[in-house]
C-alpha positions in Angstrom: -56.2 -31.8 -8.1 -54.9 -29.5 -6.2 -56.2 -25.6 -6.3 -53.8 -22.9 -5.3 -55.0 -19.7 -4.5 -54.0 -17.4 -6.9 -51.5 -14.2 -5.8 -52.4 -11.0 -6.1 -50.5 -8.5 -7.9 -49.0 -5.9 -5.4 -48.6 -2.6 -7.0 -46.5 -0.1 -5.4 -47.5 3.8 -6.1 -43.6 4.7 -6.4 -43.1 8.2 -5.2 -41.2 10.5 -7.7 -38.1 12.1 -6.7 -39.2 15.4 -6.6 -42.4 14.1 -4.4 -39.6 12.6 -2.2 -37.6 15.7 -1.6 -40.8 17.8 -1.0 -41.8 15.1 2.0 -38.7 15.3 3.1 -38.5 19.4 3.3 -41.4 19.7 4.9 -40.3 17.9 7.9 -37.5 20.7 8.2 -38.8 22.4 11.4 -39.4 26.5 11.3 -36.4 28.2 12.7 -34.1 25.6 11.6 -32.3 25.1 7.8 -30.9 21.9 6.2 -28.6 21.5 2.6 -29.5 20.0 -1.1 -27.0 17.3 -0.2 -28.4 16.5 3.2 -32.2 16.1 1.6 -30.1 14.2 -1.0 -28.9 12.0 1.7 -32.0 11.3 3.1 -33.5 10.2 0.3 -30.6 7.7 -0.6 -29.4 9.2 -3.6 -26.3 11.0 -1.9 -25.2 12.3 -5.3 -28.1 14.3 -6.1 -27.8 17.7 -4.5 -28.2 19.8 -7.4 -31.2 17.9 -8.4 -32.9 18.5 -5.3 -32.3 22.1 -6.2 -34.2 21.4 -9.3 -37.0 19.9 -7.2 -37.5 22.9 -4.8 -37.1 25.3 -7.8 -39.8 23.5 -9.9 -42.7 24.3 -7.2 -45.7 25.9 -8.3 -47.0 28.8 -7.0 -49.8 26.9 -4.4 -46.9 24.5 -3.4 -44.6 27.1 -2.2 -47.0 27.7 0.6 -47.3 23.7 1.5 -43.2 22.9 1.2 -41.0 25.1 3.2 -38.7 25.6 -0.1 -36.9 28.5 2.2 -35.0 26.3 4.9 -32.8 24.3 2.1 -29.4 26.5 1.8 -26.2 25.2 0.7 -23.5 23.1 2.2 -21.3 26.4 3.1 -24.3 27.9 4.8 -25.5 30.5 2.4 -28.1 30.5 0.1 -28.0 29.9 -3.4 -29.4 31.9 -5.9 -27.9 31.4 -9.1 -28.7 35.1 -10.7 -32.6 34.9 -9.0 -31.2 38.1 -6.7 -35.3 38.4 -5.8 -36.2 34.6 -4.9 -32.6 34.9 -2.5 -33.9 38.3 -0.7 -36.8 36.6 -0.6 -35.3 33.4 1.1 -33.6 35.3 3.7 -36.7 37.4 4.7 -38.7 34.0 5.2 -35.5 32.7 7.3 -34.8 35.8 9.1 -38.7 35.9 10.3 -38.3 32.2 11.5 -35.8 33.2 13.8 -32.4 32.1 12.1 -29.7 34.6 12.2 -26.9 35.2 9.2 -23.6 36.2 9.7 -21.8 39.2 8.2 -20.6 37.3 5.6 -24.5 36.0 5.0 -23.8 32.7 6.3 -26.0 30.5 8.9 -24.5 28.7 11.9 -24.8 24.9 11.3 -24.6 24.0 14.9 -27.1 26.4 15.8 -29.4 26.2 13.3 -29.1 22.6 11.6 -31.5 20.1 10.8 -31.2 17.1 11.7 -29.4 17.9 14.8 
C-alpha cells in the first residue's frame, strides 16, 4: 500500500488590474513622465490604455498621495483631461514642481523626460 503525500492547494492572491497599474506607476521616478499605453504595456495588456486611465482616475483621496497619478500623460506628450480643466492645472503644477518642463504647445519632451529610458 503505498501512501502518497497529499498536494497542497497553491492559491495565488491574483492582483487586480487596477492594483497592477498603481504598482506599476509608482515606480515612475519624480521628474520623469510615462503614457496609459506604456503602463498598458508593462502590464501585458497592450490594448488597455484607456483603462489604465480609468485606474488612475478611480483613486481615492488617501491614494493620490501613495500613487504618483501625475507622471501618466498621453502618447503625444500632453496631458489628458477630458473636461476636468482643474485635475489638468492641477497635473501640470505637480509636474512642473518635479522638474519637467512643457513646451509652448503644453507638450513634454519624451527623450528628455521618459520613463523607462
Amino acid at each position: 500500500m503505498s501512501t502518497k503525500p497529499k498536494k497542497k492547494k497553491v492559491e495565488l492572491k491574483a492582483e487586480n488590474f487596477y492594483e497592477l497599474v498603481y504598482k506599476i506607476v509608482k515606480k515612475v521616478p519624480k521628474g520623469k513622465v510615462t503614457s496609459y499605453g506604456r503602463i498598458a504595456v508593462l502590464i501585458g495588456k497592450p490594448r488597455a490604455a484607456r483603462a489604465v486611465g480609468y485606474a488612475l482616475n478611480a483613486l481615492k483621496k488617501g491614494q493620490e498621495q501613495k500613487v504618483p497619478w501625475q507622471r501618466v500623460i498621453n502618447s503625444m506628450g500632453k496631458i489628458s483631461h477630458k473636461g476636468d480643466t482643474p485635475r489638468a492645472i492641477l497635473q501640470k503644477k505637480l509636474l512642473e514642481s518635479e522638474g519637467i518642463k512643457f513646451s509652448r504647445e503644453e507638450v513634454v519632451d519624451w527623450k528628455r523626460f521618459g520613463w523607462p529610458d
